[in-house]
N, C-alpha and C positions, 0 to 999 in steps of 0.2 A: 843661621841664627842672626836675631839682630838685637836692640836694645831699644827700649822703647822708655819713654819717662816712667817713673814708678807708678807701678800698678799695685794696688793691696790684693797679691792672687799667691795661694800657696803652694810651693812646690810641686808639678806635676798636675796641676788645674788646666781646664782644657780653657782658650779665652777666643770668644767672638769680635772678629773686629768689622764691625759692615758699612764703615766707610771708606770705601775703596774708589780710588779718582785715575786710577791707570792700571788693565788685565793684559799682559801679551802670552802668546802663546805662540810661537814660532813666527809663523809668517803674518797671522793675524794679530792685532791691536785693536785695545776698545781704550777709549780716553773718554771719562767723563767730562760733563758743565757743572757744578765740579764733581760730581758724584757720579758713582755709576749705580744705577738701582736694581737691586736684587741678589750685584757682587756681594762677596762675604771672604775673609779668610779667619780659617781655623786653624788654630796653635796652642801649641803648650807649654805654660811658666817652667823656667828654669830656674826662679831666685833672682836672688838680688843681687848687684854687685855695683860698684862702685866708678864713678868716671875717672879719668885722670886729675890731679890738681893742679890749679889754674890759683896763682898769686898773683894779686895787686898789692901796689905799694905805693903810698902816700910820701909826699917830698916838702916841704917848705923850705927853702934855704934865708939864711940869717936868723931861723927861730927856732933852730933846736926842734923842730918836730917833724917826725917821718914816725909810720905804721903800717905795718908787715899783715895781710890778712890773705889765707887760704880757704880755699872753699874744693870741695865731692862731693859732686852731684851724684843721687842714687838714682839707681835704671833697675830696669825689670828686663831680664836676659826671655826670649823667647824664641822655640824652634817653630817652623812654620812646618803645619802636618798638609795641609790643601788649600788651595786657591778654587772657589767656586764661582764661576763665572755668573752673567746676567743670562736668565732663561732658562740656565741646567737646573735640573733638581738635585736636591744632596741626598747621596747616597745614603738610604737608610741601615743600617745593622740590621742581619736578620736572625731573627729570635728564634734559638733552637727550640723545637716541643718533644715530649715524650710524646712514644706513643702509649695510647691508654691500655691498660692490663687488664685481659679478660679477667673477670668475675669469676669463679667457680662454686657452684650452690651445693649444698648437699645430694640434691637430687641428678646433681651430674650434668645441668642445663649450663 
């Protein structure tokens, strides 16, 4: 899983990401200029969840003033389902059919 900046995708949304700039697969490496075209990876939202807080704090000394500010960055949690490299085709679902139901006529045809 990783966390990516906030995406507006709802729980369990599948998300395209096709700019991909580095594929390794064992022994092989593809590095884009900066892209590599035709990569894609496909994944799926997990929600949103929240970074760690990061405080800044303002100082003046002799004037009485200092200010205490917090900030949480929001991310969008994603599992990564496939890495499709440049040139592969993506593997389509295949569509189950019925088979069709003989007809039966009065006539017994």
């Amino acid at each position: 899983m990783i966390d990516v900046d906030f995406l507006d995708e709802i729980d369990g949304s599948t998300v395209e990401i096709d700019r991909v700039m580095l594929v390794g697969d064992g022994d092989k490496t593809i590095t884009g200029t900066p892209l590599i075209d035709g990569a894609k990876v496909v994944a799926t939202s997990q929600g949103g969840v929240r970074g760690d807080k990061v405080t800044s704090f303002k100082y003046k000394n002799k004037t009485r003033y200092h200010r205490k500010i917090g900030h949480r960055q929001p991310y969008t949690r994603l599992a990564i389902d496939k890495i499709i490299g440049p040139g592969i085709a993506e593997e389509k679902p295949v569509k189950k059919t019925r088979a069709k139901k003989k007809e039966v006529t009065e006539d017994g045809a």
